[in-house]
N, C-alpha and C positions, 0 to 999 in steps of 0.2 A: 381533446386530450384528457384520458382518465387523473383521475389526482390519484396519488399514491400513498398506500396508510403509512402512519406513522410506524416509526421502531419501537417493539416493544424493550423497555427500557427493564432490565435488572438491577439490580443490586447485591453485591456478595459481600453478604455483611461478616459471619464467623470465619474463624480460620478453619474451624472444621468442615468449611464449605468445599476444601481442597481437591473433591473429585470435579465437582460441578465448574469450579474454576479450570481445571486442567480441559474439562470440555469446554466451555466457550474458548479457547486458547484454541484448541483444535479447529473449533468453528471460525475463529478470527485468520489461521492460515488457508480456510477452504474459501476467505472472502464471505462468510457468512455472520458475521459477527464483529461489531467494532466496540472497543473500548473508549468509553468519552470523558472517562479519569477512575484512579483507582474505583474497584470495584462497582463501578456504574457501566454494563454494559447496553448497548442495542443491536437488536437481531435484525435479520432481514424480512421485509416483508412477505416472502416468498422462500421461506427458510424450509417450512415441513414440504413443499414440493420438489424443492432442490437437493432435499437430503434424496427423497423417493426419487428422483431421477437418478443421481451418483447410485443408490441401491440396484434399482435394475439397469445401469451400466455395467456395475459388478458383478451382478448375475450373469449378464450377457459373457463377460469375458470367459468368466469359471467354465460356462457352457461350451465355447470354441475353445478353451482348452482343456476342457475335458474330450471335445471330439476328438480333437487334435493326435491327443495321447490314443485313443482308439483306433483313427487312424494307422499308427505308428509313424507320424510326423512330427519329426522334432524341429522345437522352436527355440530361438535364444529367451532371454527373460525377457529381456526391450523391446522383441519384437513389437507387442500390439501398443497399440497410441496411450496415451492418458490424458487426461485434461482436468482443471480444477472446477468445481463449483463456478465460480466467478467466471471465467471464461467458455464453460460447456454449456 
């Protein structure tokens, strides 16, 4: 069984850190990001390949809905699936 690397550990020290916070935030609800007290967070070890996967998820989608519309078939919005980080 491989060991698994450690989280890299942040810190958000300034308040004008306020973008970079509202992104771990972001990352913390895709399950890629946990906070282990104020401003000390850890990432996931597998974080820049899980962002690149949801990315060409993304693309994939825009791609069959752009066919789609080519087509002239129409889709509801909820049609196609979704899944988070954490679970895809």
């Amino acid at each position: 069984m491989a060991t698994r690397p450690r989280p890299l550990l942040l810190r958000v020290i300034s308040f004008g850190l306020r973008v970079e916070a509202g992104r771990l935030k972001t990352l913390e609800r895709l399950g890629l990001a946990e906070e282990h007290r104020p401003g000390v967070w850890a990432l996931d070890a597998g974080l820049e390949t899980k962002l690149r996967q949801l990315g060409e998820r993304a693309d994939t989608y825009r791609m069959m809905a752009h066919a789609l519309q080519q087509a002239d078939i129409e889709r509801g919005g909820r049609s196609l699936p979704s899944s988070s980080a954490a679970g895809g």
